[in-house]
DOKE-90373 format. One record per atom (N, C-alpha, C): y, z, x; atom name. Coordinates in nm, 2 decimals. Atoms other than C-alpha are relative to their C-alpha. Last residue first. Layout:
// residues N
+--------+--------+--------+----+
|     yy |     zz |     xx |  a |
+--------+--------+--------+----+
|      Y |      Z |      X | CA |
...
+--------+--------+--------+----+
This chain:
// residues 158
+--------+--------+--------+----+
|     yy |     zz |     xx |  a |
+--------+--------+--------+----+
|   0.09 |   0.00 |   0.10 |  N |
|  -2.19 |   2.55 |   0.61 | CA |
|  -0.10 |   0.12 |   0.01 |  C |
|   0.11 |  -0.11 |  -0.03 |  N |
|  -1.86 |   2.51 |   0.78 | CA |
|  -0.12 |   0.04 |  -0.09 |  C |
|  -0.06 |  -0.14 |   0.01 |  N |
|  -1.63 |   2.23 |   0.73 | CA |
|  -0.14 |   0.10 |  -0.03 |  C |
|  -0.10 |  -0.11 |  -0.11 |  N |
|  -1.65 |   1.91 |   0.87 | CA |
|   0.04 |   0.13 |  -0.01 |  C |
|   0.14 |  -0.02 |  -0.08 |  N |
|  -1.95 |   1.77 |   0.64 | CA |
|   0.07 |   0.10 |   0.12 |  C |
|   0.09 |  -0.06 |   0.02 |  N |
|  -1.70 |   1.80 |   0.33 | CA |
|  -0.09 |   0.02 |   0.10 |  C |
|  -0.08 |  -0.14 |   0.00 |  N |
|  -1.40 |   1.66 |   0.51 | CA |
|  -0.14 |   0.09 |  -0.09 |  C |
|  -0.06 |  -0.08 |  -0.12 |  N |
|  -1.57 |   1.37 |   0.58 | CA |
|   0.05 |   0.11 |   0.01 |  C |
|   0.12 |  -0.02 |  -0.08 |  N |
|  -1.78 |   1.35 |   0.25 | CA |
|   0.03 |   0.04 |   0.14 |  C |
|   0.10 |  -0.13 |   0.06 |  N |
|  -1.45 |   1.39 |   0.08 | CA |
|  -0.11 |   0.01 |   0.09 |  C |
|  -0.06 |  -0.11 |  -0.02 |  N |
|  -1.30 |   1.09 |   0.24 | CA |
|  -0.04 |   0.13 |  -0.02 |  C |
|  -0.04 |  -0.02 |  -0.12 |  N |
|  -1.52 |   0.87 |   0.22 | CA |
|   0.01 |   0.10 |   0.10 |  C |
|   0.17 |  -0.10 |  -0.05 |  N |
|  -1.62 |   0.96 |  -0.14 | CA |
|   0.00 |  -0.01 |   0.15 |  C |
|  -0.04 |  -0.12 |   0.07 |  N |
|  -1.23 |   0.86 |  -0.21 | CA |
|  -0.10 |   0.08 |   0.05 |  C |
|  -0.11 |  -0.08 |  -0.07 |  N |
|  -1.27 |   0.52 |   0.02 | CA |
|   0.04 |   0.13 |  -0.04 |  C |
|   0.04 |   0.00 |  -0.12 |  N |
|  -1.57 |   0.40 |  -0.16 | CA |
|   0.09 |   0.13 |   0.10 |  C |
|   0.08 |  -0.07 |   0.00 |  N |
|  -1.43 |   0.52 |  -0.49 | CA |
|  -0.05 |   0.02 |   0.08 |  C |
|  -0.08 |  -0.17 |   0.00 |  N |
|  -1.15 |   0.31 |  -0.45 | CA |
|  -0.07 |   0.10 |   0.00 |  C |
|  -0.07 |  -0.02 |  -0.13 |  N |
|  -1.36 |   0.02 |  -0.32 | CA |
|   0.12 |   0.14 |   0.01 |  C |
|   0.09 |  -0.07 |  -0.06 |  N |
|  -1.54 |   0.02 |  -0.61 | CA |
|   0.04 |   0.02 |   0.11 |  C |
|  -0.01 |  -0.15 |   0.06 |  N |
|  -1.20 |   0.01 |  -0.85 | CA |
|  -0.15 |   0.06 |   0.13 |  C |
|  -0.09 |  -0.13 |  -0.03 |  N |
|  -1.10 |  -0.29 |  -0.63 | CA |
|  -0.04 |   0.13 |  -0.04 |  C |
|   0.05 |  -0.02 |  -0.12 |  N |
|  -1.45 |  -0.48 |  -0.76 | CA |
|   0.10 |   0.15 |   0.07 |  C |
|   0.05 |   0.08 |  -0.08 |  N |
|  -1.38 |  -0.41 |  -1.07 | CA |
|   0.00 |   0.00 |   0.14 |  C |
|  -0.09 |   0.06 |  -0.08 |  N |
|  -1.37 |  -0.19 |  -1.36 | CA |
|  -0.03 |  -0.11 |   0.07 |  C |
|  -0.11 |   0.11 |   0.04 |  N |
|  -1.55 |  -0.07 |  -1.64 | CA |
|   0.06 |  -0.11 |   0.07 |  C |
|   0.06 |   0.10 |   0.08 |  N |
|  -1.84 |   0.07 |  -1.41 | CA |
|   0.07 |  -0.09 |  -0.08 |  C |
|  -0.07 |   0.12 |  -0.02 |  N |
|  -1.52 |   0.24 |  -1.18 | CA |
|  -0.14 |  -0.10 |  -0.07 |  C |
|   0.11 |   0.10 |   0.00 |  N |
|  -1.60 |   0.60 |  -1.29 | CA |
|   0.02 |  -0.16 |   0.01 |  C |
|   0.00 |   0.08 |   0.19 |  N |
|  -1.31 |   0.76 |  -1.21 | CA |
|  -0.11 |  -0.05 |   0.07 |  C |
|   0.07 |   0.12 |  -0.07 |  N |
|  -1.36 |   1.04 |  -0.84 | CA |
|  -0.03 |  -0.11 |  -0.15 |  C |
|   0.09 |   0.05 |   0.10 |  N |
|  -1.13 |   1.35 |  -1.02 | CA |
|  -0.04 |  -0.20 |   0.10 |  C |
|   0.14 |  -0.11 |   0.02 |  N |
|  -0.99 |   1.56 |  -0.73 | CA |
|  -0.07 |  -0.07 |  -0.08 |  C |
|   0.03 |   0.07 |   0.12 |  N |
|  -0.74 |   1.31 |  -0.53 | CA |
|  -0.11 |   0.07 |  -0.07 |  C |
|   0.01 |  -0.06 |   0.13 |  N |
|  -0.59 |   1.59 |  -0.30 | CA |
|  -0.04 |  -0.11 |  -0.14 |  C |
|  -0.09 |   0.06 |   0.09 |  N |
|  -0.55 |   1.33 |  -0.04 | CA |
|   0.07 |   0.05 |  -0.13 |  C |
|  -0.11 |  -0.04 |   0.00 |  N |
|  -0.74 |   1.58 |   0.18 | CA |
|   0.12 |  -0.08 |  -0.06 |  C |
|  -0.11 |   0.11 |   0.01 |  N |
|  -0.98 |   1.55 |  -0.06 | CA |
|   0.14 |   0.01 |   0.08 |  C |
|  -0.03 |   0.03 |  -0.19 |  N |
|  -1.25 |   1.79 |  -0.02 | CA |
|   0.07 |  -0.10 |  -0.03 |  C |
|  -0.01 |  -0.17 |  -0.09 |  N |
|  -1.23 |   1.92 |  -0.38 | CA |
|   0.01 |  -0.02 |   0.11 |  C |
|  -0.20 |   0.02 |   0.00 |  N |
|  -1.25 |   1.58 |  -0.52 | CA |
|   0.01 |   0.10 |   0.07 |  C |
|  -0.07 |   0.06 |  -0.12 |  N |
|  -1.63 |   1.60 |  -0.48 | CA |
|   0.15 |  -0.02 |   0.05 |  C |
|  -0.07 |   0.17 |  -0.03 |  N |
|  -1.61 |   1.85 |  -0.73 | CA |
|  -0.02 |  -0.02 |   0.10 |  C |
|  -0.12 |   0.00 |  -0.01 |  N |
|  -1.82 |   2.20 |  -0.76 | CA |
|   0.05 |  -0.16 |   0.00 |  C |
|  -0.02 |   0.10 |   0.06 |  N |
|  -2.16 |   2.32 |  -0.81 | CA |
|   0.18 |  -0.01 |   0.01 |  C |
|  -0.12 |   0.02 |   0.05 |  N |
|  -2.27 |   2.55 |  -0.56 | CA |
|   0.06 |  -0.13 |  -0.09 |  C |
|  -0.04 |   0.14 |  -0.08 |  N |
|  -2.67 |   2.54 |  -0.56 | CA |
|   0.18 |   0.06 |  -0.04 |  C |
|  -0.11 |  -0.02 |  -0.13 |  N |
|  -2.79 |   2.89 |  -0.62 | CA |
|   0.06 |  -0.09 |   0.01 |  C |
|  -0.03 |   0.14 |  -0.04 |  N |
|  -2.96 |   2.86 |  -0.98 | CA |
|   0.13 |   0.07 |   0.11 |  C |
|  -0.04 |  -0.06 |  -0.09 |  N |
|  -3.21 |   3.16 |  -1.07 | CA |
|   0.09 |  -0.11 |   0.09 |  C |
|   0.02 |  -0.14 |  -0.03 |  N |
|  -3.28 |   3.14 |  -1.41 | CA |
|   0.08 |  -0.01 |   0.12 |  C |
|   0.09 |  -0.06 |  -0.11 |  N |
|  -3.17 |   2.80 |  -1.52 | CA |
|   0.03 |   0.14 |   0.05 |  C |
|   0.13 |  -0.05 |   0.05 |  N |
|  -3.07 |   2.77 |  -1.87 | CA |
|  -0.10 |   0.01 |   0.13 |  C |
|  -0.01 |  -0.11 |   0.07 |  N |
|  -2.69 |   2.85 |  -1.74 | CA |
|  -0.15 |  -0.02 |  -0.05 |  C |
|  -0.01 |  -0.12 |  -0.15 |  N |
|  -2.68 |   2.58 |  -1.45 | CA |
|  -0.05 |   0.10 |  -0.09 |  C |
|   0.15 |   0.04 |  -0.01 |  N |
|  -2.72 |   2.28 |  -1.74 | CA |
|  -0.01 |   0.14 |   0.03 |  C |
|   0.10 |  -0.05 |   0.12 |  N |
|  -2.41 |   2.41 |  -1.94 | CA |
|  -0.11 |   0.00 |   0.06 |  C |
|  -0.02 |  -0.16 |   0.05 |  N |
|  -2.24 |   2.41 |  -1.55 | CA |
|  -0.09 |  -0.01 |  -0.13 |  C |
|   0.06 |  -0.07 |  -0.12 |  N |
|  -2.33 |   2.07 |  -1.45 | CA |
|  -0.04 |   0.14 |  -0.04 |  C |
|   0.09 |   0.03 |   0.02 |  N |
|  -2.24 |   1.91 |  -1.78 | CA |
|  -0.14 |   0.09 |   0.07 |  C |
|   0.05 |  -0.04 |   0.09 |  N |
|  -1.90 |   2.06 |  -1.72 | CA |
|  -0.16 |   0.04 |  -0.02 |  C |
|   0.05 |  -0.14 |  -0.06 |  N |
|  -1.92 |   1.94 |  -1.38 | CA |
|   0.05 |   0.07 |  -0.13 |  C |
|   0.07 |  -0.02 |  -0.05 |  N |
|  -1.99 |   1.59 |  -1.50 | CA |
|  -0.03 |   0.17 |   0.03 |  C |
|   0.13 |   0.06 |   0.12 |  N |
|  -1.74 |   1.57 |  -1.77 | CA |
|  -0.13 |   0.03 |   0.07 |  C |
|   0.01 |  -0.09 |   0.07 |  N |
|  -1.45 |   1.70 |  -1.49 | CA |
|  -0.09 |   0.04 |  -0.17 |  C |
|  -0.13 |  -0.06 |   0.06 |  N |
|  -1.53 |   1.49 |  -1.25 | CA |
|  -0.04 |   0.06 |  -0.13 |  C |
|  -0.17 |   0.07 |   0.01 |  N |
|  -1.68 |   1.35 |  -0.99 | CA |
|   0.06 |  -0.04 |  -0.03 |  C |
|  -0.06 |   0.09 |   0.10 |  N |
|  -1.94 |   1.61 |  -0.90 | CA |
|   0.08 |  -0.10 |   0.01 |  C |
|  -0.16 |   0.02 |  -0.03 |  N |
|  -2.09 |   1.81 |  -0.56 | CA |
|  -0.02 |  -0.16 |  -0.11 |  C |
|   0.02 |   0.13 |   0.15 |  N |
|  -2.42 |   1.97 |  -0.68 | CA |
|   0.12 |  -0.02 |   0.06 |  C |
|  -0.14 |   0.09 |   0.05 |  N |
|  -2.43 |   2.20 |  -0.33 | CA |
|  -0.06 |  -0.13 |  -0.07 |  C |
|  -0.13 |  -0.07 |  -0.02 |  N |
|  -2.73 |   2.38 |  -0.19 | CA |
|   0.13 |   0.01 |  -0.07 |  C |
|  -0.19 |   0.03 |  -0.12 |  N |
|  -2.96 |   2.25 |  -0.33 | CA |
|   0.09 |   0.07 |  -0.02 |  C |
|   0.04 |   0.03 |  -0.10 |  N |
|  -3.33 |   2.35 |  -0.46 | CA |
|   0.14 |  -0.06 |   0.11 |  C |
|   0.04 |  -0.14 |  -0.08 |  N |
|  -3.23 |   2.62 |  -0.74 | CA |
|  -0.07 |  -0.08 |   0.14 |  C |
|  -0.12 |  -0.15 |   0.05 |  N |
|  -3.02 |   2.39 |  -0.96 | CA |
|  -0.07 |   0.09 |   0.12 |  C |
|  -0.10 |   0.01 |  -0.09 |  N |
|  -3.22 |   2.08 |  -0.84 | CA |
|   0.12 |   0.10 |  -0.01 |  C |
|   0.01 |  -0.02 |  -0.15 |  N |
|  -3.53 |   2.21 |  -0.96 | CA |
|   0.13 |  -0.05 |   0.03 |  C |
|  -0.03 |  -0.17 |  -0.01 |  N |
|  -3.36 |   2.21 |  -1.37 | CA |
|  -0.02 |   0.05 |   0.12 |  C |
|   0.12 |  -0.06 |   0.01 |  N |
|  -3.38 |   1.82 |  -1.28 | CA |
|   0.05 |   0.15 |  -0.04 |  C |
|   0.01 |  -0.16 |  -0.05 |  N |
|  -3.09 |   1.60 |  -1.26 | CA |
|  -0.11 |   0.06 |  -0.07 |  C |
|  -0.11 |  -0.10 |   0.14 |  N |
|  -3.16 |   1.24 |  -1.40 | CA |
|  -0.01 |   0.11 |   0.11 |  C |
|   0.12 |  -0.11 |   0.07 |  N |
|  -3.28 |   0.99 |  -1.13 | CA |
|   0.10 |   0.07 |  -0.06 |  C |
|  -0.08 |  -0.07 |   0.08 |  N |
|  -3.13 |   0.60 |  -1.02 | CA |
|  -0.09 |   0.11 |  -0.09 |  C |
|   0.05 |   0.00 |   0.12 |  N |
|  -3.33 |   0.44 |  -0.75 | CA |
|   0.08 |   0.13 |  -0.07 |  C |
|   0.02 |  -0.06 |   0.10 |  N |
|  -3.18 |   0.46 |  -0.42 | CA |
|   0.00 |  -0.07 |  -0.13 |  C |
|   0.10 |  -0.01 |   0.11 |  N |
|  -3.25 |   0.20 |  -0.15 | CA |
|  -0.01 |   0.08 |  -0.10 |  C |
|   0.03 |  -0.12 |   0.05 |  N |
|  -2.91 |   0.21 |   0.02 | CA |
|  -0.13 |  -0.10 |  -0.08 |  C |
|   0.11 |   0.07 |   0.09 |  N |
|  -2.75 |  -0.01 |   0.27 | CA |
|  -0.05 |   0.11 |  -0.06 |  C |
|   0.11 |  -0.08 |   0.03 |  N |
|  -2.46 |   0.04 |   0.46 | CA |
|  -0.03 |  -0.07 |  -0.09 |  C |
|   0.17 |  -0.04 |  -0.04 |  N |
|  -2.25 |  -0.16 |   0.63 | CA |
|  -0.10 |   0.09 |   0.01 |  C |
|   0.02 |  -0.07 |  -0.11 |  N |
|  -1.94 |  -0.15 |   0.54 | CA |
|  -0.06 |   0.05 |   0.07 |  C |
|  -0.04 |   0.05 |  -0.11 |  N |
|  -1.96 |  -0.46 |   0.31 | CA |
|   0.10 |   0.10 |   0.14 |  C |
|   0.05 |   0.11 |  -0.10 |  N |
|  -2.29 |  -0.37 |   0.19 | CA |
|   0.12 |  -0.02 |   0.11 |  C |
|   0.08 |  -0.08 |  -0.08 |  N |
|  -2.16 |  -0.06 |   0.03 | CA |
|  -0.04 |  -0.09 |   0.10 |  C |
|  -0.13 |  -0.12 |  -0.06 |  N |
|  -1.91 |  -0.23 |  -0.16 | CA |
|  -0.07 |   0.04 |   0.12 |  C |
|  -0.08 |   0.11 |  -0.05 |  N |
|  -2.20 |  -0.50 |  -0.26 | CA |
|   0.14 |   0.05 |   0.09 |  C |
|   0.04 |   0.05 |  -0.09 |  N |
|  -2.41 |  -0.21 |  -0.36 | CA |
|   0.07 |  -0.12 |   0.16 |  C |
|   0.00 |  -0.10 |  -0.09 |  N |
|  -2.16 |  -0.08 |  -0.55 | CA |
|  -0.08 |  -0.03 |   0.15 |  C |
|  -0.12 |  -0.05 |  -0.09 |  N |
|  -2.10 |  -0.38 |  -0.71 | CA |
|   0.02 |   0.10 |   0.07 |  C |
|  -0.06 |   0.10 |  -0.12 |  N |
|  -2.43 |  -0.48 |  -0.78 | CA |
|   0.14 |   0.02 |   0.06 |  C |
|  -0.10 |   0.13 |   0.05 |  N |
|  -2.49 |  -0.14 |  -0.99 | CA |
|   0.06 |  -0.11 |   0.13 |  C |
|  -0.15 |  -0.01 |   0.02 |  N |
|  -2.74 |   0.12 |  -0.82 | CA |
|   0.07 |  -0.10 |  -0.06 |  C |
|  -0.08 |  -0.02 |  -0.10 |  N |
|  -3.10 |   0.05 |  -0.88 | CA |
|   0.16 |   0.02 |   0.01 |  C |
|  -0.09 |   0.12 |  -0.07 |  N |
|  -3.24 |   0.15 |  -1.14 | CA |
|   0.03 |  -0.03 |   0.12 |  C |
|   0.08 |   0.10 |  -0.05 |  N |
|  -3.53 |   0.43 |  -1.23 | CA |
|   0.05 |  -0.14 |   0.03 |  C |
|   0.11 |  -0.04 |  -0.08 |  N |
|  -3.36 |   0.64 |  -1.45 | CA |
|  -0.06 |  -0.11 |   0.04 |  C |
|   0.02 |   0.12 |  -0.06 |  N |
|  -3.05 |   0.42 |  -1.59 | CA |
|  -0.11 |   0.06 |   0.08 |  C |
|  -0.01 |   0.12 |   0.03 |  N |
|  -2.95 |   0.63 |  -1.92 | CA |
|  -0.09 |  -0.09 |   0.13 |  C |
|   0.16 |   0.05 |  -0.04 |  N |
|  -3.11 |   0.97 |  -1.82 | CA |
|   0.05 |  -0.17 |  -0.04 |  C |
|   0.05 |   0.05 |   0.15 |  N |
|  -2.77 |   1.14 |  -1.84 | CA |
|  -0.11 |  -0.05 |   0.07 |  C |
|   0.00 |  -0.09 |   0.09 |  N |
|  -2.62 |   1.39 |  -1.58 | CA |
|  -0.09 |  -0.06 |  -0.17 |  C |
|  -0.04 |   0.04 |   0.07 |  N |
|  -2.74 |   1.15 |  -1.27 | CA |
|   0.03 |   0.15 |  -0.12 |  C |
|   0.06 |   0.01 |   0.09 |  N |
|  -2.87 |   1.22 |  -0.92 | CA |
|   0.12 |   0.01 |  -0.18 |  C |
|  -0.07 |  -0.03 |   0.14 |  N |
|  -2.81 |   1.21 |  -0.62 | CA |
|  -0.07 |  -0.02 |  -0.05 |  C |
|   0.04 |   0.06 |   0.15 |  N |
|  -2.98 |   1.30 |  -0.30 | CA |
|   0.12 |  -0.01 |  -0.04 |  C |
|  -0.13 |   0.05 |   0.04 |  N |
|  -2.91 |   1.45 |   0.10 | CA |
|  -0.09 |  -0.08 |  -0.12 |  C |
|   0.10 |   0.08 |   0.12 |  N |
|  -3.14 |   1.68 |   0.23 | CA |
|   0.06 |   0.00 |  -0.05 |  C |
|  -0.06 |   0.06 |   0.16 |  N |
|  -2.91 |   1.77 |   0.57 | CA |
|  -0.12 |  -0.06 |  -0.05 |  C |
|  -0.04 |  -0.15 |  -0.02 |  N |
|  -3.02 |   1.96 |   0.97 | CA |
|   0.04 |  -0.03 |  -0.18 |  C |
|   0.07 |  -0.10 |   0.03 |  N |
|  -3.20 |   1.65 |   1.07 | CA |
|   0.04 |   0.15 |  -0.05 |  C |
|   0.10 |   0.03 |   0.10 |  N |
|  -2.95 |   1.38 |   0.98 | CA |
|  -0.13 |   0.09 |   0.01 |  C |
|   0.01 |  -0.02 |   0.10 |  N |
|  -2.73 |   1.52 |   1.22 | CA |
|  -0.03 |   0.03 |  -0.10 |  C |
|   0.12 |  -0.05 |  -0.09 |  N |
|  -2.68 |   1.27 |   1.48 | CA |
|  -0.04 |   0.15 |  -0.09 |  C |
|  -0.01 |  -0.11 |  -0.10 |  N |
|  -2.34 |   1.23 |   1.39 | CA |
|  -0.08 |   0.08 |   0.05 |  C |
|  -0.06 |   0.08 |  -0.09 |  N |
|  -2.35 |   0.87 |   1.28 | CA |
|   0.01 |   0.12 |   0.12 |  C |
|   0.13 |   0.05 |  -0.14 |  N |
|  -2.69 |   1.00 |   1.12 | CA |
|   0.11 |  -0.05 |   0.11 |  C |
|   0.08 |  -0.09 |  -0.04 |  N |
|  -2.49 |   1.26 |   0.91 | CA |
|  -0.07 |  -0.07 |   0.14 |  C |
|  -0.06 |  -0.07 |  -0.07 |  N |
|  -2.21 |   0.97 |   0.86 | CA |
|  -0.09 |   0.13 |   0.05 |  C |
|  -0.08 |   0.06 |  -0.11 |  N |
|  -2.43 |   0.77 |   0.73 | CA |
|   0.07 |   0.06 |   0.09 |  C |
|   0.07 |   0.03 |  -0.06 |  N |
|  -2.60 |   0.96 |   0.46 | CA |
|   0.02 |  -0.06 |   0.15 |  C |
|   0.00 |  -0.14 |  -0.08 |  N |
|  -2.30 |   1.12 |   0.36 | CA |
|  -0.10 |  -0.06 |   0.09 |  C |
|  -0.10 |  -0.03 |  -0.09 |  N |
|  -2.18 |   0.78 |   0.27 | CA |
|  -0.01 |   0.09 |   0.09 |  C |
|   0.03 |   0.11 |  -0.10 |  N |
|  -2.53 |   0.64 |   0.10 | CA |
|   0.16 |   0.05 |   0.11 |  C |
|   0.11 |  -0.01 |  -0.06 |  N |
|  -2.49 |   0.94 |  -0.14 | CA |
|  -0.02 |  -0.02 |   0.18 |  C |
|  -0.03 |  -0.12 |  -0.11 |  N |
|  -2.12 |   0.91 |  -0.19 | CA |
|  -0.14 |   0.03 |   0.05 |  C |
|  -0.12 |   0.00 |  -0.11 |  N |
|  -2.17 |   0.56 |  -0.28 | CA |
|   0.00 |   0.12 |   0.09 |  C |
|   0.04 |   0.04 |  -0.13 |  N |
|  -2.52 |   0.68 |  -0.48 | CA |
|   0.09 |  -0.06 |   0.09 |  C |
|   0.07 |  -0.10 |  -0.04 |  N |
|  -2.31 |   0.91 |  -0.70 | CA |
|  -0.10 |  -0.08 |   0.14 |  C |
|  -0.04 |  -0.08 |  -0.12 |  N |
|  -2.03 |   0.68 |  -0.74 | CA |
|  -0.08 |   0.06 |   0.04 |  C |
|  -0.15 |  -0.01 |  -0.08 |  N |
|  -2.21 |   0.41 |  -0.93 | CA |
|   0.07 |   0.06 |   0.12 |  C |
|   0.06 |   0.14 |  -0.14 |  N |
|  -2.59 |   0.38 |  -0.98 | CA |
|   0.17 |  -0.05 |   0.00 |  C |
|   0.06 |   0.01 |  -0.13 |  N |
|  -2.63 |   0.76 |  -1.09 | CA |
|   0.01 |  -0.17 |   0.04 |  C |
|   0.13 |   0.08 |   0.01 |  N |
|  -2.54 |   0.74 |  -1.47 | CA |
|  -0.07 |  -0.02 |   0.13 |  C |
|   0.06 |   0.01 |   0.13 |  N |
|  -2.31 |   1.02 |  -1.52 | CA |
|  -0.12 |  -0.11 |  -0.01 |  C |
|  -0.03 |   0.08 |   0.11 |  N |
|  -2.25 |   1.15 |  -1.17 | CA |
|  -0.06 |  -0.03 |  -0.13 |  C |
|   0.05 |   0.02 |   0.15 |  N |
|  -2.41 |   1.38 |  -0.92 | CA |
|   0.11 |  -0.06 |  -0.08 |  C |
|  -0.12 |   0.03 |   0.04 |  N |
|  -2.40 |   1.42 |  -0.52 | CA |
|  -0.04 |  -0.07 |  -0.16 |  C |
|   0.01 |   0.11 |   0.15 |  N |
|  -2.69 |   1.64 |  -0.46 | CA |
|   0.11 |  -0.06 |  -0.07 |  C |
|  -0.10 |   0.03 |   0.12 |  N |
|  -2.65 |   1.85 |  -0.12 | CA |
|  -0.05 |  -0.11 |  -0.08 |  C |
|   0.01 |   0.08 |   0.12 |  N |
|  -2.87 |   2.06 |   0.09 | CA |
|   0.10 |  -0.05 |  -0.05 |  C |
|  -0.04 |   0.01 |   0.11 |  N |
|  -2.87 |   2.24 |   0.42 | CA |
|   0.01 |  -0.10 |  -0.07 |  C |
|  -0.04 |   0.11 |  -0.02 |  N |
|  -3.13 |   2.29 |   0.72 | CA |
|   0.09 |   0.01 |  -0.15 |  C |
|  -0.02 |   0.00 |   0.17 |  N |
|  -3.12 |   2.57 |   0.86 | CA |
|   0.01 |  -0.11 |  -0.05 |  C |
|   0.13 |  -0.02 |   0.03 |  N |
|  -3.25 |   2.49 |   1.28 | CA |
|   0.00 |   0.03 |  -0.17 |  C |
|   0.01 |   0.11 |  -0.08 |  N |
|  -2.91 |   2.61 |   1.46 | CA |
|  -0.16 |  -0.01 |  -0.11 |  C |
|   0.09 |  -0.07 |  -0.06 |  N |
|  -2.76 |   2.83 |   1.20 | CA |
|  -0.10 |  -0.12 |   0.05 |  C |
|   0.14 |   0.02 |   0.04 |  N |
|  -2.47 |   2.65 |   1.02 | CA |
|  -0.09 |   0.04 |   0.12 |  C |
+--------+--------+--------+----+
């Protein structure tokens, strides 16, 4: 990355107050752990409009809390601007980056890379499950999966 570019990402899910603000609030952290945070415009955002304007789900939060982070994100739909204002839509999973792509096609001029968060995994785990069903363990899987990804996502050349 070019000293002074600053690059973009939009981590996206189906309702925004699960994994997408996890991996959000993860990159976020590790940007500022690495000093950083001026060179990244870091969002998510959602493929459905279900929970615009929420806050994340108490258990994410509560996951989040107990590694100490904290997030003020409010839950937003994807925009037809976030096709041609980020760099990288990074998904997680294969419903989302569907969703990604039909969107991608009624925008004219869409640069952002759309791809999985799985994709950086050196675990190879590629699909990030939606753990709303689930329980606590399931946010702690996700923790640890967007973890991982975001680390190996920020480590490699932009």
């Amino acid at each position: 990355m070019a000293s002074g570019e600053v690059k973009s990402v939009l981590f996206v899910c189906l309702g925004n107050i699960c994994r997408s603000p996890i991996a959000e609030a993860i990159f976020k952290k590790l940007v500022t752990d690495g000093n950083v945070q001026n060179k990244w415009m870091i969002d998510s955002g959602a493929v459905s409009d279900w929970n615009v304007g929420r806050s994340p789900d108490a258990r994410a939060l509560s996951c989040l809390r107990n590694h100490g982070i904290v997030t003020a994100h409010k839950a937003r739909q994807v925009t037809q601007d976030d096709f041609v204002t980020f760099d990288y839509m990074l998904c997680m999973d294969e419903s989302n980056l569907r969703d990604l792509q039909r969107k991608s096609k009624q925008v004219k001029n869409c640069t952002a890379k759309i791809e999985l968060l799985g994709t950086y995994d050196p675990q190879n785990q590629r699909i990030i499950e939606d753990p709303y069903y689930g329980n606590d363990e399931d946010f702690e899987t996700v923790y640890e999966q967007c973890l991982r990804c975001c680390k190996a996502f920020l480590e490699k050349p932009h």
